[in-house]
Each structure stands twice: as structure tokens, then as C-alpha cells.
SEMI-498401 format. One record per atom (N, C-alpha, C, CB): residue in three letters; x, y negated, z negated. Coordinates in steps of 0.02 Angstrom, whole numbers, plus 50000, padded with zeros to 5 digits. Glycine has a CB too. Layout:
! residues N
ALAXYZ
...
END
This chain:
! residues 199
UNK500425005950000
UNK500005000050000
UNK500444993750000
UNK499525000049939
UNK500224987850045
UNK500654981650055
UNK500524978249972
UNK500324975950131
UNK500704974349983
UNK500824968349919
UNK500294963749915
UNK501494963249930
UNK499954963850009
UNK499374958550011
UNK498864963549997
UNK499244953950085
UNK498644969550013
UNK498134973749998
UNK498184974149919
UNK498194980750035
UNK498694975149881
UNK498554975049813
UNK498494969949780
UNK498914977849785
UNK498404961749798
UNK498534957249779
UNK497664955349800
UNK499234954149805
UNK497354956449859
UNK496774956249896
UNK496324962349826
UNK496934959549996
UNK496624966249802
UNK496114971549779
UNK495994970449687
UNK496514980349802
UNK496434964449665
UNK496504961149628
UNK496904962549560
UNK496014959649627
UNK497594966549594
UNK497894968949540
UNK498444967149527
UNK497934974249539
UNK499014967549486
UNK499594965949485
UNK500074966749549
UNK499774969049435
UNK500404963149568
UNK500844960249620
UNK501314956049619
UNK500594958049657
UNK501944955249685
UNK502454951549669
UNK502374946649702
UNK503014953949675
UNK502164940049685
UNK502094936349773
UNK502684932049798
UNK501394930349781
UNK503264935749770
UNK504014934049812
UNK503864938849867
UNK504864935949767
UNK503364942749890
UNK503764947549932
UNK503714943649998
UNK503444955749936
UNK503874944650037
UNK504164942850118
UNK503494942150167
UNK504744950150153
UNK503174945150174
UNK502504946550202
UNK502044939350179
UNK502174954550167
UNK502174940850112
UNK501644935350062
UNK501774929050076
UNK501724935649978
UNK502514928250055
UNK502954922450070
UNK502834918250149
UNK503724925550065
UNK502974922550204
UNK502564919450264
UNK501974916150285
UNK502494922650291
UNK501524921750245
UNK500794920850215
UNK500984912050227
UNK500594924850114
UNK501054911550152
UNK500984905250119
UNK501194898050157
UNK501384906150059
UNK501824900850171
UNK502094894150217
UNK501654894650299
UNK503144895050232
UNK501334897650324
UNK500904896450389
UNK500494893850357
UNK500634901850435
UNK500074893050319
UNK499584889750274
UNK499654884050255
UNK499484892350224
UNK499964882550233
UNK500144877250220
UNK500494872250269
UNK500444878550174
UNK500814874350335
UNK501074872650363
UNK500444869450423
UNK501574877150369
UNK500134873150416
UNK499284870850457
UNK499054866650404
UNK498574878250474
UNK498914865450353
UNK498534863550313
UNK498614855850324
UNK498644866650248
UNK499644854450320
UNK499834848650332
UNK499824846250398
UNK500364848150308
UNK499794849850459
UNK499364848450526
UNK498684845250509
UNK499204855550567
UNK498424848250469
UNK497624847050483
UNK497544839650433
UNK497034855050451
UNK498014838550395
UNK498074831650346
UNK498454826750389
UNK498524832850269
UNK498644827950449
UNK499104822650470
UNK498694822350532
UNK499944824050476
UNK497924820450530
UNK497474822250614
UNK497034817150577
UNK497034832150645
UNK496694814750617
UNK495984810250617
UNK495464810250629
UNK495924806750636
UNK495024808850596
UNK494014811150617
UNK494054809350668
UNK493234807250582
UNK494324806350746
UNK494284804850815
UNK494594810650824
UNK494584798350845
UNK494944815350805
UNK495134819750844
UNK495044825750823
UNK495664818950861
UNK494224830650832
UNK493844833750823
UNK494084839050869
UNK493284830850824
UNK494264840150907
UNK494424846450939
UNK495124849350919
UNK494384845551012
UNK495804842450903
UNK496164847350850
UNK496214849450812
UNK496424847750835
UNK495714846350764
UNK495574846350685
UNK495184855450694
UNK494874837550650
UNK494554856350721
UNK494294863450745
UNK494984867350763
UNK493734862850817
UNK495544866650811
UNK495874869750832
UNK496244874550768
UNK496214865650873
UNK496544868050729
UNK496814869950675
UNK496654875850619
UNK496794864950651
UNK496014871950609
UNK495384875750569
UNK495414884450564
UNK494634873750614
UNK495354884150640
UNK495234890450660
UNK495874896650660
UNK494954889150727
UNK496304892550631
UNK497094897150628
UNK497074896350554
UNK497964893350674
UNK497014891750514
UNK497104890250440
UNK496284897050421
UNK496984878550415
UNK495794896550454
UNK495414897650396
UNK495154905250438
UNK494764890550370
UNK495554908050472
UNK495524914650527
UNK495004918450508
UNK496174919650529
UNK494874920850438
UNK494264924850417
UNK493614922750407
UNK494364927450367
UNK493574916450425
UNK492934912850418
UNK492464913950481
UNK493074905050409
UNK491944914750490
UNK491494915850548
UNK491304908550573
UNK490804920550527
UNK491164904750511
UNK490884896050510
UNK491544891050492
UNK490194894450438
UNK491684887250513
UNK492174881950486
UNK491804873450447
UNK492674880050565
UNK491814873950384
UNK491504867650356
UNK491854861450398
UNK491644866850268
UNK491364854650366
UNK491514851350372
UNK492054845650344
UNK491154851750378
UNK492884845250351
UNK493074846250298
UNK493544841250291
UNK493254852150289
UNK493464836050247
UNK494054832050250
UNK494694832950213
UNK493864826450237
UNK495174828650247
UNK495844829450237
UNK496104824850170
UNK496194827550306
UNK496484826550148
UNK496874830050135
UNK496644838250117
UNK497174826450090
UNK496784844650134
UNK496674850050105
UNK497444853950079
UNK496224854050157
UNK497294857450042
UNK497704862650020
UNK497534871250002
UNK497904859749966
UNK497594876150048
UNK497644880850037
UNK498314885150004
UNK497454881750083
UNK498274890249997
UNK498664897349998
UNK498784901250042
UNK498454901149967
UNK498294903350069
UNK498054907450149
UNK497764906250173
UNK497844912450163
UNK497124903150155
UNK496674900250227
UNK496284907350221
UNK497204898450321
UNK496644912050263
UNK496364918550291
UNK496074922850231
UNK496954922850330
UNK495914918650175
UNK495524924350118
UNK494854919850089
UNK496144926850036
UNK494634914450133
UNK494104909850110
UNK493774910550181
UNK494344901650080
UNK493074911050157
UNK492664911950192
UNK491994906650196
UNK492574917850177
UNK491754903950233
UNK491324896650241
UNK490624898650269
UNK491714890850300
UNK489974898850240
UNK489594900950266
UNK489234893450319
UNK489214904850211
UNK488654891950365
UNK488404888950397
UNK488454880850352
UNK487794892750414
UNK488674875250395
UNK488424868350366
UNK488724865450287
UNK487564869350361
UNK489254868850278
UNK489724867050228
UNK489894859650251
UNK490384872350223
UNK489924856550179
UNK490544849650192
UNK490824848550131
UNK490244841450217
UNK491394846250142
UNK491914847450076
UNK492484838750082
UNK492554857550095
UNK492154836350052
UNK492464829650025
UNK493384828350030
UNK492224829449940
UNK493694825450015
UNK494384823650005
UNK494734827649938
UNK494394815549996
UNK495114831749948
UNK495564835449907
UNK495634840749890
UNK495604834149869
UNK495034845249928
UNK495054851449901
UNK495904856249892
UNK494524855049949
UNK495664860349848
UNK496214864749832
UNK496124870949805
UNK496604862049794
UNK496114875049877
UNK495944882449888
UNK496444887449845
UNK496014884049970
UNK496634888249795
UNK497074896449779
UNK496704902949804
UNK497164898149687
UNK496744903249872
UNK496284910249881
UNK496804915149870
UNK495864911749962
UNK497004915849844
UNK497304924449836
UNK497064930549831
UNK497594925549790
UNK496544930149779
UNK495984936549815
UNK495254929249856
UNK495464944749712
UNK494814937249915
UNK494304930549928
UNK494084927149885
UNK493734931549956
UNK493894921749930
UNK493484917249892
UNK492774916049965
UNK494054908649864
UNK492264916949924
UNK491704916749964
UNK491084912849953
UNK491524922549969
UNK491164905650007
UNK490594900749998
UNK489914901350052
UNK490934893250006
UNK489644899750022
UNK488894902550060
UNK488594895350095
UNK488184906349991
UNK487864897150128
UNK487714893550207
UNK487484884050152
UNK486644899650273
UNK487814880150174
UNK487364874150131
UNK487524871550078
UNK486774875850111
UNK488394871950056
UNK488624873049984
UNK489014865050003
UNK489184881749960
UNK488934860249975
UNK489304853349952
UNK489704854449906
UNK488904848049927
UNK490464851749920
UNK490944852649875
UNK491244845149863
UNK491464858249901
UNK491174840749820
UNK491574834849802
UNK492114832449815
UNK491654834449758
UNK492394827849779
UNK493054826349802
UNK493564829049750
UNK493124818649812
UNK494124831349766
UNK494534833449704
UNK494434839349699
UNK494414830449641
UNK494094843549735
UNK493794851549694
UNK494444855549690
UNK493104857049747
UNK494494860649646
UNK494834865549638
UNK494494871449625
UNK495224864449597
UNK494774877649676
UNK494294883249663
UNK495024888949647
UNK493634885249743
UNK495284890849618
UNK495904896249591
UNK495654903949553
UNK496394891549526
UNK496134904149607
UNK495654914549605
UNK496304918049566
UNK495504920849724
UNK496774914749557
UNK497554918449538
UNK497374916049449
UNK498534913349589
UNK497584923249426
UNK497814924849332
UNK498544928149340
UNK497174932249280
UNK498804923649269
UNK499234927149245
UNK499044931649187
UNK499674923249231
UNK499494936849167
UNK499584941049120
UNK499344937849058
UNK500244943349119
UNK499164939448998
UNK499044935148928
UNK499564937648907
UNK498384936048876
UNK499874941948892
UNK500584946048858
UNK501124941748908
UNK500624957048873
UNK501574935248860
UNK502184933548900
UNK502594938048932
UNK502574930448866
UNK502814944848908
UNK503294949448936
UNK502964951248999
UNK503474955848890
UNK502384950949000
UNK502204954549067
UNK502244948449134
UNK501304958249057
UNK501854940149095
UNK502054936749151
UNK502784932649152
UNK501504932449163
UNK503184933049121
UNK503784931449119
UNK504214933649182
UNK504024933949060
UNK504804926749214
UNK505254927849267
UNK505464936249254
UNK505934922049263
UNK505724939749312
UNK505974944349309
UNK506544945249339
UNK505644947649318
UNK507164949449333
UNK507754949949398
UNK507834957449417
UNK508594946949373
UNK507844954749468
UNK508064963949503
UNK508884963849500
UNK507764965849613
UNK508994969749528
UNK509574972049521
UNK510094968949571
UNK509524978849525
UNK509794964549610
UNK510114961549666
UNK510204953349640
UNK509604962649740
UNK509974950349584
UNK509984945149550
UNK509404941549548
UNK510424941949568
UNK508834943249610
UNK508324939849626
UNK507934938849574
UNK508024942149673
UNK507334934149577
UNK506824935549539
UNK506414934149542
UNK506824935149500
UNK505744934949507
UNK504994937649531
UNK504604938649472
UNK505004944749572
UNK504114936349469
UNK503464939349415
UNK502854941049461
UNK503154932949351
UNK502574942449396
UNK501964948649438
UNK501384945349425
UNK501864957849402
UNK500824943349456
UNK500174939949434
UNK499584942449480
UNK500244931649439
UNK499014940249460
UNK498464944849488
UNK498014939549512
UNK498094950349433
UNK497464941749520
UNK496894936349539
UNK496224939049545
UNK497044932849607
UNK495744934249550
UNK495024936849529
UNK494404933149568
UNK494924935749446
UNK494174935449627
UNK493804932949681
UNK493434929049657
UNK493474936949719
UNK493244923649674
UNK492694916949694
UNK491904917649735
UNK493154912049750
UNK491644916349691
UNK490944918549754
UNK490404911849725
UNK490434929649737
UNK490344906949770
UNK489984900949754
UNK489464902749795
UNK490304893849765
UNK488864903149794
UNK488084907049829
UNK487714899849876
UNK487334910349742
UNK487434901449917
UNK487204895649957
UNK486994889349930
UNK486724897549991
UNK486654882649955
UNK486334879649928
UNK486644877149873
UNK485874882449923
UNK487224874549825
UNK487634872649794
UNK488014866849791
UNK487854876049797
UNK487974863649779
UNK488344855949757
UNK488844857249699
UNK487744849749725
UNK489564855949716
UNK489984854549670
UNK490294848049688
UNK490434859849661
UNK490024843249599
UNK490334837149614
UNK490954833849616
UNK490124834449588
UNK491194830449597
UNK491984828549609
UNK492144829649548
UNK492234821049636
UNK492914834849571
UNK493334836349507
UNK493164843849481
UNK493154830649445
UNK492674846549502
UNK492824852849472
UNK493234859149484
UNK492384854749468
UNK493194860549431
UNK493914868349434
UNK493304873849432
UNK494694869849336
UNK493594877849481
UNK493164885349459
UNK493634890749460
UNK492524887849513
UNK493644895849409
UNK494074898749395
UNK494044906849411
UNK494144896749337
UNK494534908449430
UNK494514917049444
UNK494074920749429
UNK494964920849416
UNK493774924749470
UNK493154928149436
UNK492424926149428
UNK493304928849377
UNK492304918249448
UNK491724917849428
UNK491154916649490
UNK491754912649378
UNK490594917349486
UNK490164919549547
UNK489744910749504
UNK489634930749550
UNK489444907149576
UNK488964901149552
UNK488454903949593
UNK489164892549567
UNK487764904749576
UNK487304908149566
UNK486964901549633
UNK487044909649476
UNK486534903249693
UNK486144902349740
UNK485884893349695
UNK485514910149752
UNK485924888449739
UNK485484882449754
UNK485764880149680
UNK484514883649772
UNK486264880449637
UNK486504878349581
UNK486814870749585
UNK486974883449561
UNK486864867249557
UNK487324860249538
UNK487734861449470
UNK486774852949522
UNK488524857649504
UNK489064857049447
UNK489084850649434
UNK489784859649463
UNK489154846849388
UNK489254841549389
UNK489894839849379
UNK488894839249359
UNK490284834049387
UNK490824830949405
UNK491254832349342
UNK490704823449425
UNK491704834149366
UNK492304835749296
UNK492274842449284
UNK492134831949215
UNK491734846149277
UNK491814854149241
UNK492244857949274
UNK491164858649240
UNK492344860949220
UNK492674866049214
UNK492394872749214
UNK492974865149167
UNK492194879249271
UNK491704884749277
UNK492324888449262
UNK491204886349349
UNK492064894649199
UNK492534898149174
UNK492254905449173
UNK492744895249108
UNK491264903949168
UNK490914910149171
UNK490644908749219
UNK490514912649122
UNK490044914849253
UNK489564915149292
UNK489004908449273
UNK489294922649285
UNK488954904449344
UNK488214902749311
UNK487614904649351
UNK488114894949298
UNK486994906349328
UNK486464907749372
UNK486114903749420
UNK486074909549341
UNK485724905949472
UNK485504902249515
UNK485144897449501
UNK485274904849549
UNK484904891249539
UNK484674885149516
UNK484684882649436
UNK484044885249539
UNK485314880849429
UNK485594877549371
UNK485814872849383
UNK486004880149338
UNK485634869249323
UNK486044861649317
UNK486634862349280
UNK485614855649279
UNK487444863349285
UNK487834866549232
UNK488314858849228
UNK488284875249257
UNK488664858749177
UNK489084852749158
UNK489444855549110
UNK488724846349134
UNK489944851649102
UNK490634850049043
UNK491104856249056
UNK490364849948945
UNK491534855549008
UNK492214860049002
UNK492124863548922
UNK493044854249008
UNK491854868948931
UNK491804874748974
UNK491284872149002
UNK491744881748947
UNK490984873249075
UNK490354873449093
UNK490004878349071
UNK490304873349150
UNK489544872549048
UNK488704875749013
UNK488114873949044
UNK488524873148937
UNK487624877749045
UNK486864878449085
UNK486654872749064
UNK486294884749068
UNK486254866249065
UNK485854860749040
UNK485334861449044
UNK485914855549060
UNK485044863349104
UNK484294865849131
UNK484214870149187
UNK483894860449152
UNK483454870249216
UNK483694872749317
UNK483464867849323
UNK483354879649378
UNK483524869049404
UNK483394864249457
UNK482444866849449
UNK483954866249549
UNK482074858949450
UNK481354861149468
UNK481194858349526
UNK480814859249420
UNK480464858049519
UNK480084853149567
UNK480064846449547
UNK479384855049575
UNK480124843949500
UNK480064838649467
UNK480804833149487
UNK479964841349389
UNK481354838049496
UNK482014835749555
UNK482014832649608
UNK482314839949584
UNK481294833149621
UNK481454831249706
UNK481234822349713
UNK480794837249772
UNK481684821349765
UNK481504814949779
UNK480984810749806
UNK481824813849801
UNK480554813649851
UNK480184813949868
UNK479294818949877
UNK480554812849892
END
């Protein structure tokens, strides 16, 4: 098994290895393509897109500055738009659904370290190199979703269909569908009703 299949399956891994390492710098190396382009120029900005975010079927709408990991482990469902700053750690997927608003500033990080220092602590091989081992824990934000500016969502956690984050939180657990969630830790406040609507 590669390093990206065990790293994709969400287990301990080295991500010095060589494979990974490439990974990262094509990613990033598009990413800063796609930050150094302009809303007039819509067919390179798509061009780009489509090499940075390879496993996606849909490409959001997405302003620049961005920052990925891989690109190729985030997935964009229909009519996404995603504000100024995002910052993708996809290391295992991360999976956004059809209609999902993402703020400015967002952070979505799928990568854990060890809680036991010995385990995530530098390491050296026998050749002098060195390397630690860390894992990660898929992202799944559900359609219909607004995250406002500034939030972190953290490894592992699923945001539940037609939900709102509000600005600043911090998502550490699951939250359920049509919720109003806020603060650090994010906590439930209410759902979304009828009484929401603007009209």
C-alpha cells in the first residue's frame, strides 16, 4: 500500500515520502497560478481549477487567494462560492455538497496529530533524514450550508444539510442539519425555521 492510500484511508503515515511531497508542491504550485489571475480572466482561472481540484465533478466559485494541500482530495458539489482565503488541508477527502457558501478566511483541516508526543515527535532514519507520522480525518459539509467568515472545521466532522456557522467558530463535533451553530467550541443555538425567511 502507497503512503497516499494509507494517508487517504486515514491512518498513520509519513508525509516526507516522495509521491506525497510532489503531491503537495503541484498544489500549491497551481494554487499560486490561480492567486496570481483575475476575475477578467475566467477561462484561466477554470483552466487552473480543473488541474488543482482534478477530483471534483463541479468547480465552485472561488476567489483568490486559495490554499490547498492537494486539490485532488476536495470535492465541490453544484453552485458553490467561496469568498477570499480559503484554506483547504485535504489530506483525507473533504466533501462539500450542491449550494454550500463558505466566507472569507475559512479553514477546513482534515490532518491530526498523535496525542502521545513520542508518537508525533521528529523522527530520524538511519540515513539521517527525518519524518513524523500524522493522520487525518475526512470533512463532509452537506448541501445548502453557509459558513461565515473565519471558521475552522476540524478533522472528522460532518455539517449536517441547509445548516449555518457563524463567523469565528470553531466546528470540533458533528452538527445536525438545519442548525444555527456558533462560538468556539461550536454549539447548536437553534434550527433554521420558517420564521428565517426574508420574505
Amino acid at each position: 500500500m502507497t503512503e497516499y492510500e494509507t494517508m487517504i484511508r486515514g491512518e498513520l503515515y509519513d508525509p516526507s515520502d516522495s509521491e506525497l511531497t510532489a503531491m503537495r508542491i503541484r498544489a500549491r504550485k497551481l494554487a499560486r497560478k490561480y492567486n496570481n489571475t483575475d476575475e477578467d480572466e475566467p477561462e484561466k482561472q477554470t483552466a487552473i481549477l480543473k488541474e488543482l481540484l482534478s477530483g471534483s465533478e463541479y468547480l465552485p466559485d472561488l476567489q483568490g487567494p486559495v490554499y490547498f494541500d492537494y486539490g485532488r482530495n476536495t470535492t465541490f458539489g453544484k453552485h458553490c462560492g467561496v469568498n477570499f482565503g480559503l484554506t483547504c488541508l485535504d489530506v483525507c477527502p473533504v466533501t462539500i455538497g450542491d449550494n454550500v457558501l463558505i466566507g472569507p478566511n475559512v479553514t477546513i483541516a482534515t490532518p491530526m496529530h498523535p496525542l502521545v508526543p513520542e508518537e508525533r515527535n521528529v523522527r530520524e532514519r538511519e540515513d539521517g533524514s527525518l519524518y513524523n507520522l500524522e493522520y487525518a480525518k475526512p470533512i463532509t459539509i452537506e448541501r445548502n450550508c453557509w459558513l461565515a467568515a473565519n471558521v475552522v472545521v476540524c478533522g472528522g466532522v460532518t455539517i449536517g444539510e441547509g445548516s449555518v456557522i457563524g463567523a469565528g467558530s470553531v466546528v470540533t463535533r458533528d452538527i445536525p442539519p438545519h442548525s444555527i451553530a456558533a462560538g468556539n467550541p461550536c454549539r447548536v443555538i437553534r434550527q433554521v425555521t420558517d420564521e428565517d425567511r426574508m420574505n
